[in-house]
N, C-alpha and C positions, 0 to 999 in steps of 0.2 A: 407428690405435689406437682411435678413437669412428670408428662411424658411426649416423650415425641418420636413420633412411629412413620418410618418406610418415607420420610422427609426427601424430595429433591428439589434443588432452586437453581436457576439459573441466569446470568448475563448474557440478554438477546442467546445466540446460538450456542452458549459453552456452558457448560452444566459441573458449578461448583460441587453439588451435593448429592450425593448417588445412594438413597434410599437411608438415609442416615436412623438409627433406631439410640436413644438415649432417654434416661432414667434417674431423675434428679428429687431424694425423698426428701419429702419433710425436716431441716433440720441438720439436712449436711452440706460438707463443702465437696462438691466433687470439679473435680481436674480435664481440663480437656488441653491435650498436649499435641501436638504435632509440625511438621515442617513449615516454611514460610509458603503462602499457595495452597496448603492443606486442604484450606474450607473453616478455620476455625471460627473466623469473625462472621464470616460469612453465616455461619449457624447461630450467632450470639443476633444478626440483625434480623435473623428470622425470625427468630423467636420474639424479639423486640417488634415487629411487624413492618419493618423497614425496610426487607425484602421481604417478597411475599413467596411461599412456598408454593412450586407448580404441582407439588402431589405430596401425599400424606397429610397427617395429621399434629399438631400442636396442643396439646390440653393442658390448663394449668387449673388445679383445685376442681380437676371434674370437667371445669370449662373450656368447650375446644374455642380455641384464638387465632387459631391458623389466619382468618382473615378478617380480623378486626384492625381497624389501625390506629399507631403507635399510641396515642393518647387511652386512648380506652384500654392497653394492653398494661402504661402506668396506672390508670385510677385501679385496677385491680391487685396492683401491688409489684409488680416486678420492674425495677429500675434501671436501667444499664449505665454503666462506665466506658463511655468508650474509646478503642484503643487512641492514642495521641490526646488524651483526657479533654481536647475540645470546650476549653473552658474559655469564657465571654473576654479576652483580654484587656476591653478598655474598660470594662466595669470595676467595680472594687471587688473586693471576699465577700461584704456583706449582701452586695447586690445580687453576683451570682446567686449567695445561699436563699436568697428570696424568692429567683426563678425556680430554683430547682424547690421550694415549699408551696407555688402558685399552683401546684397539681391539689397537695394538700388541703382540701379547704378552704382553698384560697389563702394558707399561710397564718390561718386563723391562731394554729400555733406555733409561728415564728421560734419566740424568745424560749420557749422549751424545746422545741425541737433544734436551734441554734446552737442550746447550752450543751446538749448531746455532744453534738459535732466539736463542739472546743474543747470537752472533756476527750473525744479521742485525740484529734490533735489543736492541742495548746496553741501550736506558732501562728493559727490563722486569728485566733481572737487577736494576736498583737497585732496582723496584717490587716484587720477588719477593714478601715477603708483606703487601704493601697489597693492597686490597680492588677489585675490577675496579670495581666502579662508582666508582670515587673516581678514575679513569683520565681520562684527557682523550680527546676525541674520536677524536684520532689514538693516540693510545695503545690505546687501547680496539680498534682498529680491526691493529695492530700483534698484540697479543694474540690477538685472531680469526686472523691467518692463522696464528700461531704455534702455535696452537691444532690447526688442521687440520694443521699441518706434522708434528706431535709422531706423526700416525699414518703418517708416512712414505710419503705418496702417491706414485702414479705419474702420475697428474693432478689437479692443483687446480678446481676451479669455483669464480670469482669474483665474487662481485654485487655490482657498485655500491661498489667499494673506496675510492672518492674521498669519498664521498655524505658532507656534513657535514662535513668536515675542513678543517681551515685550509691554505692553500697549500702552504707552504714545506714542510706534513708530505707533502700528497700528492706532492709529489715525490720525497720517500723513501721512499713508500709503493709506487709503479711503479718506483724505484732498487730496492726488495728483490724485485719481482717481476719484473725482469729476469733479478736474482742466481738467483734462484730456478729460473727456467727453465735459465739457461747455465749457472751454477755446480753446480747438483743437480742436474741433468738432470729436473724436472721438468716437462711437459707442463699447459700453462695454457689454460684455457678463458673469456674474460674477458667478463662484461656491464658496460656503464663507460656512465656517463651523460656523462661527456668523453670527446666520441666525437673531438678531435683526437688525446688522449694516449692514448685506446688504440689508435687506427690508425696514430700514429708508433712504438708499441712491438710491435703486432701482423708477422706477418709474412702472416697472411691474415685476412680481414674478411667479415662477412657482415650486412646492413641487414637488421630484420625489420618487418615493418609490417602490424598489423591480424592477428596471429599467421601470417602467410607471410612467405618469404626473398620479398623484392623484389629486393634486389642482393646480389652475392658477388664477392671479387679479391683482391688482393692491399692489404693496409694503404694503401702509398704508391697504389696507382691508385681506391682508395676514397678518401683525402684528395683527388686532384685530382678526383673528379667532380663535376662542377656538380649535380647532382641531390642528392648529399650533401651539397655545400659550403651549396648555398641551406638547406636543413632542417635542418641539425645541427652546422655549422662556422661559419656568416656572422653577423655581430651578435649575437656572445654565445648566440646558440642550441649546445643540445647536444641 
């Protein structure tokens, strides 16, 4: 579904991304783990067309996007989350969810595609029109993806979903981005600074470090690598 090939981007003279090669099928959640600095986000705004790639290539469905911009990069389906979830603050829940359905159709199917959204998380129907900044971290963070959900993607990008939220939410927060993958058949691309919970929920993973893939596998044989385990899994490191 993505591929993106021999990828580098860069801010004026400093070059986050150094020939980056990554492979995102139809269908899965795959994992993109690494240091703070890595280049993680930094590949999620590429691909979103927000940065623009100085060299390589972007295809998503056949189609190269490397230089389309962002609007055109959502009417094809691909939604981003992005990190600090960036949500309208002085709006309500409802308003937001309307922005993020005006790519839609023009929103044409609001009240179904709203009911989705409350069906994964319940608390924002109660919040409907309270004011997003008046949201809790994990609420707030609920909203962002329901946010991108409302345009009805065919894959999500994820940044740092856990980032700031209290426990017991981030696990409902990777509960609805399972749902989301299996039950809507949406295709998930995920940066997670809990590089255990997203390589237990991933089905392939890929290490970036210093803006190159160092390592790539599968979720489960990225949890057991000692090369991972030491830098991102052992003593509370992520």
């Amino acid at each position: 579904m993505l591929n993106i090939s021999k990828v580098e981007t860069f801010y004026g003279n400093i070059q986050a991304l150094r020939g980056v090669d990554v492979k995102v099928n139809d269908g899965e959640i795959v994992a993109l783990i690494g240091s703070n600095g890595a280049g993680k986000s930094t590949l999620l705004m590429t691909i979103s067309g927000v940065n623009k790639a100085a060299t390589g290539e972007i295809v998503f469905d056949k189609k190269d996007i490397s230089n389309l911009p962002p609007h055109d990069i959502v009417n094809l389906g691909i939604s981003q989350v992005p990190e600090g979830r960036r949500i309208f603050s002085r709006l309500t829940v409802e308003d937001n969810l309307r922005l993020g359905a005006s790519v839609n159709q023009k929103g044409k199917n609001f009240d179904q595609d709203a009911k989705e959204v409350y069906d994964l998380f319940p608390v924002l129907k109660d919040r409907l029109l309270q004011r997003g900044g008046t949201l809790s971290g994990g609420e707030q963070q609920m909203l962002a993806i329901g946010r991108a959900m409302m345009a009805r993607p065919r894959m999500l990008l994820l940044d740092e979903p856990s980032l700031g939220i209290a426990p017991k939410l981030v696990n409902q927060i990777f509960a609805s981005i399972k749902n989301i993958n299996k039950e809507k058949g949406v295709t998930v691309f995920l940066v997670e600074q809990n590089a255990k919970k997203a390589l237990e929920l991933a089905d392939r993973g890929y290490v970036l470090v210093n803006g190159n893939i160092n390592l790539e596998g599968s979720g489960k044989d990225l949890l057991n690598n000692p090369d991972v385990q030491a830098a991102y899994l052992e003593g509370g490191k992520k």
